[in-house]
TORKOL-4160 file (C-alpha; in steps of 0.2 Angstrom, whole numbers, padded with zeros to 4 digits, m for minus):
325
<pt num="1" X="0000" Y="0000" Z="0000"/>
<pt num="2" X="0008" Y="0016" Z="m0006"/>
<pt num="3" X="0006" Y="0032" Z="0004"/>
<pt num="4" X="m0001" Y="0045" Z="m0007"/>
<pt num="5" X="m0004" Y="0059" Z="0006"/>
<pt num="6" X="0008" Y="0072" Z="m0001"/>
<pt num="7" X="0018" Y="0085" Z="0009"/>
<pt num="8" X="0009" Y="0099" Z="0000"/>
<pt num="9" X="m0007" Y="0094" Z="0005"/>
<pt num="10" X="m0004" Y="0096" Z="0024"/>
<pt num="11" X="m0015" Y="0112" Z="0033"/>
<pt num="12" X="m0015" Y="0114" Z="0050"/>
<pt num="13" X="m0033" Y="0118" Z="0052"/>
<pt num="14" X="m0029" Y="0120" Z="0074"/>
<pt num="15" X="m0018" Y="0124" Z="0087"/>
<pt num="16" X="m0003" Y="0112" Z="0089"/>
<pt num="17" X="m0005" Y="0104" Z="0108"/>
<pt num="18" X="0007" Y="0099" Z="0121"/>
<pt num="19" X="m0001" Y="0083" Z="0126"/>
<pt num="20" X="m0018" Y="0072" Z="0120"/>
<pt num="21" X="m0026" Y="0058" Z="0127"/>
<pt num="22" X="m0035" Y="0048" Z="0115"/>
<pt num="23" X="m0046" Y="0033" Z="0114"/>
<pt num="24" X="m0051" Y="0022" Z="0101"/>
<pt num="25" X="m0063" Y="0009" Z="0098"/>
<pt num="26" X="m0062" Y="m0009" Z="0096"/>
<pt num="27" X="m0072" Y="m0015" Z="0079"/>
<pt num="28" X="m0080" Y="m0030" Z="0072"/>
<pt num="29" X="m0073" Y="m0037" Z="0056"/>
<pt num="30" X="m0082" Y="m0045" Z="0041"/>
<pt num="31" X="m0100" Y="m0044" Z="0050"/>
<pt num="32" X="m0101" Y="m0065" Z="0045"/>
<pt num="33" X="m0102" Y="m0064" Z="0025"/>
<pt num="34" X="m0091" Y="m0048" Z="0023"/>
<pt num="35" X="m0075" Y="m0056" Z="0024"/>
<pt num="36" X="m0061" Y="m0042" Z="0023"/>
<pt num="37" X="m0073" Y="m0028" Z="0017"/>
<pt num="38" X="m0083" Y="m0024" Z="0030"/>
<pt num="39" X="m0081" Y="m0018" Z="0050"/>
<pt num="40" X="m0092" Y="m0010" Z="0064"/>
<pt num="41" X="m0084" Y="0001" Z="0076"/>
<pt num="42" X="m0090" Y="m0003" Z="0098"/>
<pt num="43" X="m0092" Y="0010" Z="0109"/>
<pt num="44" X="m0083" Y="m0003" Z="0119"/>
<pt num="45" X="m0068" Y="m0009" Z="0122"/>
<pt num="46" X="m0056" Y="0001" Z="0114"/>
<pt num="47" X="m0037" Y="0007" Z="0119"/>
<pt num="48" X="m0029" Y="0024" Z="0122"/>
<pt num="49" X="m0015" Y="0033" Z="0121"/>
<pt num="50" X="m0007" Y="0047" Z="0129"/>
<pt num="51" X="0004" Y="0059" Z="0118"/>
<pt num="52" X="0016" Y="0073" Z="0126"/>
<pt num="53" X="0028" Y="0083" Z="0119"/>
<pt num="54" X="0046" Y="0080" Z="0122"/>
<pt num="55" X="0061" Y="0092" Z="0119"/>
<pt num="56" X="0071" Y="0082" Z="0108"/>
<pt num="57" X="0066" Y="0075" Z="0090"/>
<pt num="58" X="0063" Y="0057" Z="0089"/>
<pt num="59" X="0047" Y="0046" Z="0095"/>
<pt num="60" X="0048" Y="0036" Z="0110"/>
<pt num="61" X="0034" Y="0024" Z="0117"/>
<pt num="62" X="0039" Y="0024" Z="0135"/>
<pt num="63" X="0026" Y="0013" Z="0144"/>
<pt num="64" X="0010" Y="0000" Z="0139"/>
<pt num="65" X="0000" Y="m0005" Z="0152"/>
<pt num="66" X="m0014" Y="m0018" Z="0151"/>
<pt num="67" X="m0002" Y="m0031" Z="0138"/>
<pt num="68" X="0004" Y="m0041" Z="0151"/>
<pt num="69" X="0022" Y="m0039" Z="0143"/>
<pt num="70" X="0017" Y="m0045" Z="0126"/>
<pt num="71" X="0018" Y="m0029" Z="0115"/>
<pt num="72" X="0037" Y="m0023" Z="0111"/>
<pt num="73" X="0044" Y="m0004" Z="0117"/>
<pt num="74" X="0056" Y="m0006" Z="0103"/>
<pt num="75" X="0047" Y="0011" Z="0095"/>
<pt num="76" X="0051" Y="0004" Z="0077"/>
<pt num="77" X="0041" Y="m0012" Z="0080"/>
<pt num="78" X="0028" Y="m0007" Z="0089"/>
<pt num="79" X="0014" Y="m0002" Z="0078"/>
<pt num="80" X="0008" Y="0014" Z="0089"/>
<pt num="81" X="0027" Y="0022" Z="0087"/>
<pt num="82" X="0031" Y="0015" Z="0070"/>
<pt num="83" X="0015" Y="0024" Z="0063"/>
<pt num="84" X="0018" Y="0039" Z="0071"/>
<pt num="85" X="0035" Y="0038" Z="0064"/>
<pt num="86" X="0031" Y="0037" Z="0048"/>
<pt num="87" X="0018" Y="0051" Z="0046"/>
<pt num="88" X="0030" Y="0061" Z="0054"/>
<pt num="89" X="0043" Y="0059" Z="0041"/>
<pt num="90" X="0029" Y="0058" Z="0028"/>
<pt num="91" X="0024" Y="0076" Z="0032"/>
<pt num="92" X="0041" Y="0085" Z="0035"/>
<pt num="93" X="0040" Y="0085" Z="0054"/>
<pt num="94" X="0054" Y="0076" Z="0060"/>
<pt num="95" X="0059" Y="0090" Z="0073"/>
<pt num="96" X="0041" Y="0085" Z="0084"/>
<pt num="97" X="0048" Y="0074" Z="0097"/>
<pt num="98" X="0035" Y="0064" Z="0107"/>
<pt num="99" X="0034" Y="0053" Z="0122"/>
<pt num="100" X="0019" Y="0039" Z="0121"/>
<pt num="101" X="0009" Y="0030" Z="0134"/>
<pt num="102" X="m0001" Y="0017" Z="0127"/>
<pt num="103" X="m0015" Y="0007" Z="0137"/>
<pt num="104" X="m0023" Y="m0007" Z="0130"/>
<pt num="105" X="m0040" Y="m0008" Z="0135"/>
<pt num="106" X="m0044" Y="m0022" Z="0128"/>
<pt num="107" X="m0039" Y="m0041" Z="0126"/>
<pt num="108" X="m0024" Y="m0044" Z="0111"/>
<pt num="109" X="m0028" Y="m0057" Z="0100"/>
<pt num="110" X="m0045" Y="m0057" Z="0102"/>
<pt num="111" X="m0053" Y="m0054" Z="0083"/>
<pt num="112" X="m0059" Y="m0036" Z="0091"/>
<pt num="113" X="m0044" Y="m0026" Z="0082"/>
<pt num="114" X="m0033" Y="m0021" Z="0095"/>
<pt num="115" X="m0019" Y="m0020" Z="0085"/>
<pt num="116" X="m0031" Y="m0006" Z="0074"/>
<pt num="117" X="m0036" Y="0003" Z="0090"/>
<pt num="118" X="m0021" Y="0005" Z="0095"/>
<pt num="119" X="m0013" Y="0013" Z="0080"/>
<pt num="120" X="m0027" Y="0023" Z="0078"/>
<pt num="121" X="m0029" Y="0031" Z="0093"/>
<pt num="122" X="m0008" Y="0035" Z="0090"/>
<pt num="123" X="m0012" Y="0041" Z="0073"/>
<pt num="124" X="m0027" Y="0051" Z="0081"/>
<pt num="125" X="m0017" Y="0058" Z="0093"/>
<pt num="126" X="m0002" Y="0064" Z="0083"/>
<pt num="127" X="m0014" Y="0073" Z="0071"/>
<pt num="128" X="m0023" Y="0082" Z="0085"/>
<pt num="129" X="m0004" Y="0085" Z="0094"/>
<pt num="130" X="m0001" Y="0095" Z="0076"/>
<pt num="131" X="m0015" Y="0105" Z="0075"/>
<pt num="132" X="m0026" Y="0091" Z="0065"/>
<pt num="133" X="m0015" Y="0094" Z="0048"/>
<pt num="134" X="m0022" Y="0080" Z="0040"/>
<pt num="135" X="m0039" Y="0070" Z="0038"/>
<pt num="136" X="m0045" Y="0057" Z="0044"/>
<pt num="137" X="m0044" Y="0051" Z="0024"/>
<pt num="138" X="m0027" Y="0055" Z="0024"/>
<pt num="139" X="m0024" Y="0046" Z="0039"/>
<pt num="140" X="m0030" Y="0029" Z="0033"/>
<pt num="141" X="m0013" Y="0025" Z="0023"/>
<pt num="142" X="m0003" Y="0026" Z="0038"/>
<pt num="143" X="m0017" Y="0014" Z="0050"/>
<pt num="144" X="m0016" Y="0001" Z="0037"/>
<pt num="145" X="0005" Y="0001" Z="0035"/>
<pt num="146" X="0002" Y="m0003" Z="0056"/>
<pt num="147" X="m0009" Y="m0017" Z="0052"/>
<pt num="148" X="0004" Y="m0025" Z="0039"/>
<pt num="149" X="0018" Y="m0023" Z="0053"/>
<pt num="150" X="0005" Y="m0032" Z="0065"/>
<pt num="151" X="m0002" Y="m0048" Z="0054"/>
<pt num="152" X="0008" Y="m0045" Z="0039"/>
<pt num="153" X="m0006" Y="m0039" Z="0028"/>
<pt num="154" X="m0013" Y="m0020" Z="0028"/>
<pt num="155" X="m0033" Y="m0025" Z="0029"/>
<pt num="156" X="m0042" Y="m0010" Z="0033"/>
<pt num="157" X="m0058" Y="m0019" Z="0040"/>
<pt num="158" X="m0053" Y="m0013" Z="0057"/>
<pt num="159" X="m0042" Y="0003" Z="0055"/>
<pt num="160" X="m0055" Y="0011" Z="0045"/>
<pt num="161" X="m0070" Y="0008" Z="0056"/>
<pt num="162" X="m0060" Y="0010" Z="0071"/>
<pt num="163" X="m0054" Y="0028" Z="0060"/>
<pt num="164" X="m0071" Y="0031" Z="0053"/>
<pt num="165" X="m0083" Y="0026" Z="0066"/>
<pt num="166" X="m0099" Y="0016" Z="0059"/>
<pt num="167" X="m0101" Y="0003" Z="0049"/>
<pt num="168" X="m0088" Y="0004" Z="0034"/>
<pt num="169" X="m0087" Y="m0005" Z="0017"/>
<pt num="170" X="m0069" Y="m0007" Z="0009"/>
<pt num="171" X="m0073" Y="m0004" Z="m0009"/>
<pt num="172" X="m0059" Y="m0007" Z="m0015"/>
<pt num="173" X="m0037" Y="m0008" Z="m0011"/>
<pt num="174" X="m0031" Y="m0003" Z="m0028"/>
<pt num="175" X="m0036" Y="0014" Z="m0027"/>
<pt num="176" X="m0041" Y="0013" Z="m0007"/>
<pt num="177" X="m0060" Y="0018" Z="m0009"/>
<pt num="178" X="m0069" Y="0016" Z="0009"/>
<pt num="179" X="m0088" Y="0018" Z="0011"/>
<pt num="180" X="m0098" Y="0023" Z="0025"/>
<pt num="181" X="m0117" Y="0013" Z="0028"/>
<pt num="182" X="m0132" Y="0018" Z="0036"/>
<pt num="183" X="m0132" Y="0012" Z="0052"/>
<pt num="184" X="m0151" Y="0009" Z="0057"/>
<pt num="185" X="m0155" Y="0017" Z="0073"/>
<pt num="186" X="m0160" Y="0002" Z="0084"/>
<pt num="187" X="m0143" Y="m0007" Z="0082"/>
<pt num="188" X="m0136" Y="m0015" Z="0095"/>
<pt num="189" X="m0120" Y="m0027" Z="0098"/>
<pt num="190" X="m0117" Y="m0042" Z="0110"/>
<pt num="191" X="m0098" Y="m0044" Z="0111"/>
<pt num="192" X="m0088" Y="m0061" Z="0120"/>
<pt num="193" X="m0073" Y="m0064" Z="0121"/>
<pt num="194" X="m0069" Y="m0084" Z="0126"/>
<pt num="195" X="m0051" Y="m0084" Z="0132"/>
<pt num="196" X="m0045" Y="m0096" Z="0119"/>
<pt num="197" X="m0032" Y="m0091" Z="0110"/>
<pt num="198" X="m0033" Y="m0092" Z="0089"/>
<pt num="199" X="m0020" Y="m0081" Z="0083"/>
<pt num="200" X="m0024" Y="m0069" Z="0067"/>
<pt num="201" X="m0010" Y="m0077" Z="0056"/>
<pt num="202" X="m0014" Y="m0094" Z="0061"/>
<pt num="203" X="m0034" Y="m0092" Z="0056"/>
<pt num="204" X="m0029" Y="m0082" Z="0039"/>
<pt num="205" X="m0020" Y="m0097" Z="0033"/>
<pt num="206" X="m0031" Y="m0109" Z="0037"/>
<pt num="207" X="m0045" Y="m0103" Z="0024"/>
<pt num="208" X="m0048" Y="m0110" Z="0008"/>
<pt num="209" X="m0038" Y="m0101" Z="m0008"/>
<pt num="210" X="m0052" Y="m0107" Z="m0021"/>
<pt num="211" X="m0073" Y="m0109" Z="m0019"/>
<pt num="212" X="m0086" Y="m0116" Z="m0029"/>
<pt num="213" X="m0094" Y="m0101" Z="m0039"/>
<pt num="214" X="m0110" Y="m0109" Z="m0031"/>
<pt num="215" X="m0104" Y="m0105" Z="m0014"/>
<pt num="216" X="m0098" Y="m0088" Z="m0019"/>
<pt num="217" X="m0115" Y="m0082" Z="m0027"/>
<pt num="218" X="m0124" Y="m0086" Z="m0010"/>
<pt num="219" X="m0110" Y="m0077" Z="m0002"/>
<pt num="220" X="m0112" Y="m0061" Z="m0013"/>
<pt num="221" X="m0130" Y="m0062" Z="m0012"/>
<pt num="222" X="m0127" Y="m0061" Z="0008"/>
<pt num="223" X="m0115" Y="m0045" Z="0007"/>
<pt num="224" X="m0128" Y="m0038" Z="m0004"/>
<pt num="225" X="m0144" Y="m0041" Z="0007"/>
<pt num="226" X="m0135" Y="m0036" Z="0022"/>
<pt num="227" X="m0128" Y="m0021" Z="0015"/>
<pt num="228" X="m0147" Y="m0019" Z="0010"/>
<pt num="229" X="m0154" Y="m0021" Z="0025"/>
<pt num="230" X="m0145" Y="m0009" Z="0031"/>
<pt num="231" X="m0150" Y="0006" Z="0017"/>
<pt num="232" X="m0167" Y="0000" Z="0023"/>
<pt num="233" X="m0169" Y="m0001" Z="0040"/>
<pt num="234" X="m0175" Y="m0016" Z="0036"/>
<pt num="235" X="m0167" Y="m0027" Z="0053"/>
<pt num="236" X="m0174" Y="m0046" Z="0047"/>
<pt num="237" X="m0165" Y="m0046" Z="0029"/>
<pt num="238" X="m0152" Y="m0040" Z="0040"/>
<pt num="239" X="m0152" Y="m0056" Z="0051"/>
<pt num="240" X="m0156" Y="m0066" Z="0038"/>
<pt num="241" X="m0139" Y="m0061" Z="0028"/>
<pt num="242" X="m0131" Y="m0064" Z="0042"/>
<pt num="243" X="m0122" Y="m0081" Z="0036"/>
<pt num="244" X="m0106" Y="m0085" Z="0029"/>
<pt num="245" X="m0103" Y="m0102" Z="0019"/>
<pt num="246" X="m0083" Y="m0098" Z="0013"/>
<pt num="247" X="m0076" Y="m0094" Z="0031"/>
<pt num="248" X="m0084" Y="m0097" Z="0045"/>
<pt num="249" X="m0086" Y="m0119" Z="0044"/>
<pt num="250" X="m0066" Y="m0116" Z="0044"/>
<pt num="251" X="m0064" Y="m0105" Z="0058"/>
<pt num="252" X="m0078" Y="m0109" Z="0069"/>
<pt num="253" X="m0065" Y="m0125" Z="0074"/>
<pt num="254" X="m0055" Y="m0114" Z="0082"/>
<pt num="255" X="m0070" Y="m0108" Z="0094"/>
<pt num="256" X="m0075" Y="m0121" Z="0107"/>
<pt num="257" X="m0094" Y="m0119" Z="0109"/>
<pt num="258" X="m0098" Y="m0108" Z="0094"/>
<pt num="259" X="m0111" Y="m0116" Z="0088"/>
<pt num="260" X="m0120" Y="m0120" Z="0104"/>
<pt num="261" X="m0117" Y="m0101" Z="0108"/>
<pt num="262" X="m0124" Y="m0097" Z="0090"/>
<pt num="263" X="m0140" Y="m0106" Z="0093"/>
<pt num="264" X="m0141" Y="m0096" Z="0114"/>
<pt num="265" X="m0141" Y="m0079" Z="0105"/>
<pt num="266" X="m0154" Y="m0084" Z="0093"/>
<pt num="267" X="m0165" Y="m0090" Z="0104"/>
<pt num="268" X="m0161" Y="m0074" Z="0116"/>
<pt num="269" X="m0168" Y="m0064" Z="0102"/>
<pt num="270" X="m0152" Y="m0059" Z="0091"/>
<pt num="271" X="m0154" Y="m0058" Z="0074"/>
<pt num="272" X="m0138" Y="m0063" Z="0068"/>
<pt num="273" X="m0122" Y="m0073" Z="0076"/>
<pt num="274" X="m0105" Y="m0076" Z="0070"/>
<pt num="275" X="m0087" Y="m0072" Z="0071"/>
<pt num="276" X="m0079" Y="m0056" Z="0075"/>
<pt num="277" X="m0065" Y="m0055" Z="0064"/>
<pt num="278" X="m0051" Y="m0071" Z="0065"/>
<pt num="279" X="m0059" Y="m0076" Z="0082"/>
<pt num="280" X="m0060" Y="m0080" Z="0095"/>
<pt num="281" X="m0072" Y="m0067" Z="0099"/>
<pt num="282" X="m0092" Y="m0070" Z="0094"/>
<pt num="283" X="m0103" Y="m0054" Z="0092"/>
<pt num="284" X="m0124" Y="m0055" Z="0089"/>
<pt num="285" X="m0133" Y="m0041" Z="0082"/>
<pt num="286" X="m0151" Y="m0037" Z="0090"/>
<pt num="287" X="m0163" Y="m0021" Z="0088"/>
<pt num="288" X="m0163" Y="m0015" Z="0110"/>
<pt num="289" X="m0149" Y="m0014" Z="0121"/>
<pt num="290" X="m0157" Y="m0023" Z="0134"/>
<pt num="291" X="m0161" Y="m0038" Z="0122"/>
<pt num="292" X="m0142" Y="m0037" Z="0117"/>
<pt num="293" X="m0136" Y="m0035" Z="0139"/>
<pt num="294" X="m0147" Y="m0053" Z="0140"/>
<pt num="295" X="m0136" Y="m0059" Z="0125"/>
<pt num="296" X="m0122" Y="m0055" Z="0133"/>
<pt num="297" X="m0125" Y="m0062" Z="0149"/>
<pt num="298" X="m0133" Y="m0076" Z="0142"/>
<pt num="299" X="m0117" Y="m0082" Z="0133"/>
<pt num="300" X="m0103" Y="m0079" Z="0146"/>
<pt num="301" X="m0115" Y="m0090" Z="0157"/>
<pt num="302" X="m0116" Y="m0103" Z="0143"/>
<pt num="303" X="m0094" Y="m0103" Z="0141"/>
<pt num="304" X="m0094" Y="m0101" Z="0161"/>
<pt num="305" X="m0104" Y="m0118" Z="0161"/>
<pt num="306" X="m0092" Y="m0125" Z="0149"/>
<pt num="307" X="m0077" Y="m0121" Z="0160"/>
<pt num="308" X="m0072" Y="m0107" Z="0150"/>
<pt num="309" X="m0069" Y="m0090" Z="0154"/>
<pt num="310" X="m0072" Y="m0074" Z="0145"/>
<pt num="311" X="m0075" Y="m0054" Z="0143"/>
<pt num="312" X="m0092" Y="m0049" Z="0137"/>
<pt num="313" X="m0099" Y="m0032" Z="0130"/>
<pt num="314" X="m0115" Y="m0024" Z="0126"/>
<pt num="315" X="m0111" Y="m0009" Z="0115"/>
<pt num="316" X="m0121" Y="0004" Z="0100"/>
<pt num="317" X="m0113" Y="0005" Z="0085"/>
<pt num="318" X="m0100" Y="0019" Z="0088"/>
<pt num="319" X="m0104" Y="0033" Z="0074"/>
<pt num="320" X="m0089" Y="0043" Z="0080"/>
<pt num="321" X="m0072" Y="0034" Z="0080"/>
<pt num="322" X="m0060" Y="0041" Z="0090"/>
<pt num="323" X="m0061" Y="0054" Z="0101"/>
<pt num="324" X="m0050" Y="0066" Z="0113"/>
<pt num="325" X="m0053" Y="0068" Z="0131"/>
């Protein structure tokens, strides 16, 4: 993914800052049958990061909390600093010298985008630090470059959600087009986390290279009612489009429970079910918050039962993306 934001193009439209604290949220990838093309964005979890100012050029990431020792300090292999970094130099401010605190709110390798949050809420809080220079469009090259140093591969089904807010649609890679849809009003999201682990690489390579074209029409005739539903309002073809036949029979191996957990959010009143992103995590769409908290509950009950333990969340779609306290 080249980076075509050009120096000239850069416009401070604010004050430049001595220190931000941002958040941003975890997403949900591929809502089932939008594999790599479509995300939602959670009011929760999320991670943030806090940006000060330092005397000296250079970027330094000088704590994470909440990683249990997992994410590297190493500021050019972390994807927080790395990012930073490179917008930096992309833009012809390589004299700003920052100090970074991330803190991960949320569980890594969990099929939430934590790697995405992360390096957006740096991205975020760089931009904001400069006086808000670029766009959030402009932005979205540098997100993706921290997702290829994360998994390898610059997907933007969580960066640009998680940048965005919403629900987004990734048009296209070659040129980047992203697409924000209508999100209907009574839209709510059961999030659990089984603490399994099925790491991002691990699940990618497990799927299948070539699909039937049979298979393939019911899959686009899925992405295209849900996206539907969606422009309609119209929550049952929303549910009813909610079903994958190319990915998910692969990766629901690697989630003990999930259909079982499938069948107590149906009955709990969701209107869809499936993976969020590579997994583990599950997430359930359903029209009321309190119908998506009994959701919720209900599956961490169901995993507790099975000796497993897990995170759950009951969050609105989040229309904003990240913000600055």
């Amino acid at each position: 993914m080249e980076l075509t934001t050009a120096k000239t193009s850069v416009n401070n439209t604010g004050k430049e800052k001595d220190k931000v604290h941002v958040f941003a949220p975890a997403t949900a990838a591929n809502l089932v049958c939008g594999y790599d093309i479509l995300g939602l964005a959670l009011d929760e979890p999320g991670d943030e990061v806090v940006m000060v100012r330092a005397g000296e050029p250079g970027v330094r990431l000088v704590k994470i909390t909440g990683d249990d020792g997992r994410l590297p300090l190493d500021p050019t292999k972390n994807t927080v600093s790395a990012c930073v970094q490179l917008l930096l130099t992309h833009i012809g401010r390589e004299d700003v010298g920052v100090e970074i605190s991330l803190h991960k709110q949320m569980p890594i390798g969990s099929g939430l985008g934590s790697s995405a949050a992360s390096t957006v809420a740096g991205l975020y809080a760089i931009n904001q630090l400069l006086g808000s220079p670029l766009s959030k469009q402009e932005l979205l090259p540098f997100a993706l470059k921290g997702e290829e140093l994360a998994c390898g591969h610059g997907h933007a089904d969580n960066v640009a959600p998680s940048l965005f807010g919403g629900i987004t649609l990734i048009k296209s890679y070659e040129p980047l087009e992203v697409i924000n849809l209508p999100v209907p009003k009574d839209l709510y999201c059961s999030v659990v986390f089984p603490h399994v682990d099925v790491p991002t690489r691990a699940a990618r390579q497990m799927i299948r290279s070539k699909v039937e074209l049979k298979e393939a029409v019911v899959q686009w005739g899925n992405i295209a009612g849900l996206i539907s539903g969606l422009f309609m309002n119209d929550y049952g073809l929303i549910g009813r489009s909610m079903k994958d036949v190319l990915i998910e029979p692969t990766r629901a191996i690697l989630i003990p429970e999930f259909y079982e957990m499938r069948e107590v959010a149906l009955a709990a009143g969701a209107l869809g079910f499936g993976i969020s992103g590579s997994g583990p995590s599950v997430f359930a769409f359903s029209t009321s918050k309190a119908t998506a908290a009994t959701i919720t509950a209900q599956l961490s009950e169901h995993l507790k039962f099975k000796n497993i333990d897990s995170n759950g969340y009951t969050s609105a779609v989040n229309m904003q993306g990240p913000k600055e306290f």
